[in-house]
N, C-alpha and C positions, 0 to 999 in steps of 0.2 A: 504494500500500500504506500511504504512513503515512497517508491520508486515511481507508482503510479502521480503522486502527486509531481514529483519532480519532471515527470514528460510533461507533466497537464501544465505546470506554468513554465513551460517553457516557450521562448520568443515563438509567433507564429502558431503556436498549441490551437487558435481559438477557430483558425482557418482550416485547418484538417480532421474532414471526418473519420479519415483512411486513419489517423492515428486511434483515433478512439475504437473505431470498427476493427482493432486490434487487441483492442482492450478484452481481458472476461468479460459475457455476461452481465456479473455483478456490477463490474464499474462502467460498463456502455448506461446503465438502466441508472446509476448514481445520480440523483439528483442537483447533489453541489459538485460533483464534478462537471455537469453538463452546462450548471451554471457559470462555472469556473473558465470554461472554455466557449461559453455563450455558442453553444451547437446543440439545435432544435432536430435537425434529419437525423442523428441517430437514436434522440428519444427516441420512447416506450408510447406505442400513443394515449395511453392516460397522460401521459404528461403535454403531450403535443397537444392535448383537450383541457388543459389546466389555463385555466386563464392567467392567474397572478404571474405562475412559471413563462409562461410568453411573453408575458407583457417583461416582465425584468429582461427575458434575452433581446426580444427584437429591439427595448430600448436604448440595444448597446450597439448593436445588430440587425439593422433589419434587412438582409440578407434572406438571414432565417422566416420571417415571415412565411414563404411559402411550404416550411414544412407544419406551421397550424394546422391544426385540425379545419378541416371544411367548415364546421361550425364556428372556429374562432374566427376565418379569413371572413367571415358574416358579420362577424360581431364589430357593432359600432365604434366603441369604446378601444376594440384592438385594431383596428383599420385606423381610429384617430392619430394611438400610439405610432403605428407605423407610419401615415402621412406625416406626424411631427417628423419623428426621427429624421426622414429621407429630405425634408426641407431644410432639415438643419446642417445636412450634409452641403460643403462648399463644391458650386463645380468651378472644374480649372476651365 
């Protein structure tokens, strides 16, 4: 586990799901880990259905957006969060 943590913050950790989809099991499905690396596609879809869970990633992330659940990519309140996020991003 701490060797798991050690990949997970490491530079770039947050953009590979191929690391994580290497991971056991138990840590792809980890909740602060998935936080910790703000990657929604290799959640567990209960969590890809968790509102709160989405809203903390896509706010870092909204990348991840389209691994929501169909009913989140609906949900007003996470469409907002996302329209924020993606505005606040600067284009070059």
């Amino acid at each position: 586990s701490k060797i798991i943590w050690t990949v997970v913050k490491a530079p770039h950790c947050s953009t590979s799901s191929a690391v994580l989809q290497a991971f056991p099991p138990q840590y792809r499905t980890n909740k602060r880990i998935l936080l910790a690396t703000l990657n929604l596609k290799v959640a567990p879809p209960e969590l890809q259905d968790d509102k709160e869970f989405v809203l903390q990633i896509i706010s870092q992330n909204p990348t991840e957006f389209q691994y929501a659940s169909e009913r989140l990519r609906g949900d007003h309140e996470v469409i907002r969060a996302y329209l924020k996020t993606v505005s606040d991003i600067p284009y070059m």
